[in-house]
N, C-alpha and C positions, 0 to 999 in steps of 0.2 A: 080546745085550744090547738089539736095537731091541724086544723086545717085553716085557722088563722096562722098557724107557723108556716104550715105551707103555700098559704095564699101570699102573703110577704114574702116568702122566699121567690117568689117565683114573677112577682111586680116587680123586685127590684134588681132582680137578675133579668129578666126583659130592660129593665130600663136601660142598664150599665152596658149589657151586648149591642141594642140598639145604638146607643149613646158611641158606643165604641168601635163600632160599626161602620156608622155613617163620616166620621171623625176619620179612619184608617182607608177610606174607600177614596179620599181624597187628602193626601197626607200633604200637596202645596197648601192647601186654603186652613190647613191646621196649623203650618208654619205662618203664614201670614198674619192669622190671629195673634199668634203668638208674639210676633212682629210688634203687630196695636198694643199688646201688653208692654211689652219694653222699651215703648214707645210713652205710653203715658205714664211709666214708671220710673224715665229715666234712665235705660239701663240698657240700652242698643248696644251696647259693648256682646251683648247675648246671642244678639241676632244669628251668629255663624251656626250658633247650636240649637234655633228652630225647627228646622225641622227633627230633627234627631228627640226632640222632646215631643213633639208631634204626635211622632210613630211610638214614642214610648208611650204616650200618655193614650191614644186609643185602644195601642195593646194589652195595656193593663187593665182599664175597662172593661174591654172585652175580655179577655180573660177571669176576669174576677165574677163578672156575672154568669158566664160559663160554668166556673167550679159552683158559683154557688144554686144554680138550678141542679148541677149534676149532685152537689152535696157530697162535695171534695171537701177533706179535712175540713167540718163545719168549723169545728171550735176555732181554730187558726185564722179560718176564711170572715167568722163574725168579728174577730177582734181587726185584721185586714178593713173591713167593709164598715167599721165605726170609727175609725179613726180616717179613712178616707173619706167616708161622707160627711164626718165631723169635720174636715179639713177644707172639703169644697163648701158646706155651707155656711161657714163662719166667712169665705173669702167673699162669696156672693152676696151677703149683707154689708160687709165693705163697699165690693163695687155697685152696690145697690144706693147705698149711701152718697157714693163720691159719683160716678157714674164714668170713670174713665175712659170708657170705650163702651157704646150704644149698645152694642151686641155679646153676648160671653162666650159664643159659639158651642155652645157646650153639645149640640145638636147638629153640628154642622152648618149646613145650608139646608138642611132638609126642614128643621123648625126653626126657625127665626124667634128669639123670645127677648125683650126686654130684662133688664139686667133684676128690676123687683118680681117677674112673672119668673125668672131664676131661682132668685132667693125661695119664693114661694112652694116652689117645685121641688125645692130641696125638703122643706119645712114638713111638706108631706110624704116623701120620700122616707124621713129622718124615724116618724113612727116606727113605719116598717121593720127600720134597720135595729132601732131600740128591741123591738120585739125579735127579732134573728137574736137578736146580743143575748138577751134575758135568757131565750128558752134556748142556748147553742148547745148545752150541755144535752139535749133533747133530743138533738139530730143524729141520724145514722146513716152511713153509708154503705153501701152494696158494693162496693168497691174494695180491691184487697190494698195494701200501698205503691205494689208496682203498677197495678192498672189506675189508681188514683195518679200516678206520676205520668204514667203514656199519655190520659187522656189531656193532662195539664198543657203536657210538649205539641203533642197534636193541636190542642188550641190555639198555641201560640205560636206555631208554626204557619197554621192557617192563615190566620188575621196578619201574620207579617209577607204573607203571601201575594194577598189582597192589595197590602199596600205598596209593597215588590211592583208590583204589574201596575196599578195607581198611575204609580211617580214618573215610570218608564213610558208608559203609553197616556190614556187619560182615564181618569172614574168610569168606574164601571158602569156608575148608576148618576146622570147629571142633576141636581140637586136644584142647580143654578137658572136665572131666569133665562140663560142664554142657550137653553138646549136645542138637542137637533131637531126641526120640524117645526118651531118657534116663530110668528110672524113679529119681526122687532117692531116694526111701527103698531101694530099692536096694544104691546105692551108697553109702549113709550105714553099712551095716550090716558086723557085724566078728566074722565066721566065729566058731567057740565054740573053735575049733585054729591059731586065727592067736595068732603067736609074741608074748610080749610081752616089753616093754620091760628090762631088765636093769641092776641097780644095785650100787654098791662102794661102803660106805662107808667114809668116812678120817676118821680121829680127832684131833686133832692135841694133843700134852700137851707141858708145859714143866717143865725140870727145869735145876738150874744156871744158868738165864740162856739157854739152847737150846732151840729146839722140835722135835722130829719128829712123821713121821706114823706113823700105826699103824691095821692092818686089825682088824675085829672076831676075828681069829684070834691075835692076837697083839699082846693090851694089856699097855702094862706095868702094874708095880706102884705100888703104892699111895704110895711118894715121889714121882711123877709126878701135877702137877698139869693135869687136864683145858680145854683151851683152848675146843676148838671142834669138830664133826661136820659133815661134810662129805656129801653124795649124789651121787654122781657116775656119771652115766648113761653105762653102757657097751656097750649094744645098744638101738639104737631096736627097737620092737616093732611092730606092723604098723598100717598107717596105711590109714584107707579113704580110696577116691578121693575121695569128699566128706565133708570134716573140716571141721566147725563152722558148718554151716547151722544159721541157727533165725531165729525170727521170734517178736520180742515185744511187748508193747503197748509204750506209753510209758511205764505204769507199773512193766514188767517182771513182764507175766505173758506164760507160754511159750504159745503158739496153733501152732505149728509142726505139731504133727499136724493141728491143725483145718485148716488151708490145705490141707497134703498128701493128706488124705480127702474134700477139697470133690469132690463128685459135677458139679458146673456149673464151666463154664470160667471160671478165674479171671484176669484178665489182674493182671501185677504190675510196676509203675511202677518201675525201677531206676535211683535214681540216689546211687549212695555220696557225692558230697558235693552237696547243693544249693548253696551258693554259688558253687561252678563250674560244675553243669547249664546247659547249654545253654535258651534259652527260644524259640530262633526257632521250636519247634512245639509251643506249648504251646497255642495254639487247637485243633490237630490233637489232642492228647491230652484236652484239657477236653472234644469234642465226642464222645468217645470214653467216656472214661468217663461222664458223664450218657448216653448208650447204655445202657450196661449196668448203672446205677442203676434208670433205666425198663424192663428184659429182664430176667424171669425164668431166662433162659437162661446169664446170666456174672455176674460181679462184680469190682470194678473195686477196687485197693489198692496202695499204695505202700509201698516198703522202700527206707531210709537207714540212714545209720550218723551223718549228722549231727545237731547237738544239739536239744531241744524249739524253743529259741527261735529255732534258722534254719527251723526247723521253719513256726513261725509265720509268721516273716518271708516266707517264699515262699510262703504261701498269700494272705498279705495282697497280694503283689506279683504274684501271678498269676490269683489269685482261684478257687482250685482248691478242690474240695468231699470230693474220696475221703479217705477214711484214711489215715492214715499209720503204722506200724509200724516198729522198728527189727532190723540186721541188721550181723552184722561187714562191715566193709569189706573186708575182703580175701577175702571172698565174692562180694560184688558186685560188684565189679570184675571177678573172674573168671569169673560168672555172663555180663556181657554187656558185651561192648568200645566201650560208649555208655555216655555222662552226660547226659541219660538214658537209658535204653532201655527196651527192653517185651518182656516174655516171658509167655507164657499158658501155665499149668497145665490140668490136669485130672487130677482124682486122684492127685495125684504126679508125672505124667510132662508132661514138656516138648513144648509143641505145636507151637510155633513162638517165635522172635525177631524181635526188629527192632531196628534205630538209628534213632534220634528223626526220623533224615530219611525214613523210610517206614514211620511209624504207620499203619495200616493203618483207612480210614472206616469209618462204622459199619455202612455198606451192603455194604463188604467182607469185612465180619465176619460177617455173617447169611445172609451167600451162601458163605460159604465153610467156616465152622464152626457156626454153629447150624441152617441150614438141612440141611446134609448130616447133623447128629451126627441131628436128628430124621427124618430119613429111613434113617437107618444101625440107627436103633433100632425103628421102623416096619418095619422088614424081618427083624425078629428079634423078633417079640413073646413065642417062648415063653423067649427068654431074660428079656425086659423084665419078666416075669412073677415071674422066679425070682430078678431082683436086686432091692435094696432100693432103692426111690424113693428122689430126695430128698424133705430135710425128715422121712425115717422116723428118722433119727440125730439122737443126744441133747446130741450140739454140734453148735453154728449158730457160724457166723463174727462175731467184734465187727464191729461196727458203728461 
């Protein structure tokens, strides 16, 4: 049995540091979650204190799987680890049940799992933990109590380190479909053999003062008076990594390919809500884009999902000149873990990122990206030959 003790001890301490991990490395998209929770719970009164539960809830996590690989206070740590896992899995048969929110993110972005593929996860997780509980009395530690207490600090100093630098900058490790090096058209695209989506309709007819329902195989007759037809989706069908990018004027014309075939680097301003963008670098950004207003080489645009007249508002209040365009929110958001942020295109693919605290000069720009693309292209002229210049194409980007 000591290596079934330790074979569980150390499955479900991988799980919880991973789990808590992934969660802390990106501590907005845990707030956001958390968001969809209090959102189909009724209870957005919460919201202020997502992220703060965020950061608590990966540190814990991780923490906990920490001591329990290290086999910190077992007895303590098993009674900690069954009441915690007793807590998440009785919640994910809930929302397994009800299905509140599609995702439970318990994995971040890194696993994507259905809310029963949760529950499930937990179910066999729960063994393990049962058996930590059973034999706790079993375990020993190597550890005296202050070095059991250093190494606890130390963990948890770590992992809120993690998420320190996270929040301030961006994930260390991008989880998301939109990472760097990423061809978005790509990923936008939906194989000609991918399965689709699957539907039941239900009828529903009233007869006597009763109603039932009925499938299109088997309607009744014509003393039956017709209520209502129902669609009810009974196989999702295939979903590409990136579902529902586009970019359109304010008037609501589609430009979305124009951006994604732009031959010249396009940097693109992300901030899904400007009333809450950040402004403490907005000189950094202003100095930045009139750069690449005067440089043939990039072009400078912004994507919201807020409305024309906060639209306005923020240009008046910051004095900013580019474009502005709109775009779903729940794109951009998941595009870049800053309000604002900055990501540059080129033909489609993703060149690099930033959070507004490391907008990158425009002297860092020309040395880094126009300087090198023009000697990348210099060094290949019989290709240069053979692709089409810009401005040879018969859309140009609004202005």
């Amino acid at each position: 049995m000591k290596s079934v003790r330790t074979i569980s001890r150390f499955i479900v301490g991988t799980v919880l540091i991973f789990s808590g991990f992934v969660k802390a490395i990106d501590p907005l998209g845990s707030a956001y979650k958390f968001n969809d929770y209090f959102a189909a719970f009724g209870l957005e009164f919460l919201d202020p204190i997502a992220l703060p539960l965020g950061i608590v809830l990966s540190t814990f996590e991780f923490v906990l799987g920490a001591v329990l690989i290290l086999n910190i206070r077992p007895r303590f740590t098993a009674w900690v680890l069954l009441i915690f896992m007793g807590f998440f899995t009785l919640l994910t048969f809930y929302l397994a049940l009800e299905n509140p929110v599609h995702d439970c993110g318990c994995f971040g972005d890194a696993i994507v799992m259905s809310n029963w593929e949760t529950f499930y996860k937990n179910l066999v997780i729960m063994i393990f933990v049962v058996i930590i509980f059973i034999y706790r009395r079993q375990f020993t530690t190597v550890f005296s109590r202050v070095q059991q207490s250093g190494l606890t600090a130390s963990t948890t100093l770590i992992i809120l380190a993690f998420s320190f630098y996270s929040y301030h900058h961006l994930p260390i490790i991008d989880f998301r479909p939109y990472d760097i090096g990423t061809h978005i058209p790509d990923k936008m695209e939906i194989p000609e053999d991918a399965p689709q989506p699957e539907y039941k309709t239900i009828l529903k007819y009233k007869k006597d003062g009763r109603v039932r329902e009925f499938t299109m195989d088997s309607l009744p007759d014509s003393t039956w008076q017709w209520v209502e037809t129902k669609n009810i989706q009974v196989r999702e069908g295939y979903t590409p990594p990136i579902d529902g990018f586009s970019i359109t004027t304010l008037e609501g014309s589609d430009i979305t390919d124009i951006v994604l075939k732009e031959k010249d680097y396009t940097f693109i301003l992300i901030a899904h809500n400007l009333k809450e963008a950040h402004r403490s670098d907005i000189e950094k950004i202003k100095r930045l884009s009139d750069f690449c207003r005067n440089n043939n080489g990039c072009s400078f645009i912004a994507l919201t999902s807020s409305l024309e007249q906060e639209i306005e508002a923020f240009r008046e209040q910051t004095g900013v000149r580019f474009p502005f365009y709109h775009s779903d929110e729940i794109a951009l958001m998941t595009i870049v873990r800053s309000n604002p942020g900055l990501m540059l295109l080129r033909e489609g693919t993703i060149i690099d990122k930033w959070h507004h605290n490391d907008v990158p000069s425009p002297g860092e720009v020309q040395a880094e990206f126009l300087e090198k693309g023009s000697s990348a292209e210099q060094e290949s002229p019989n290709e240069q030959e053979q692709q089409p210049q810009p401005g040879d194409s018969d859309e140009e980007m609004p202005s």
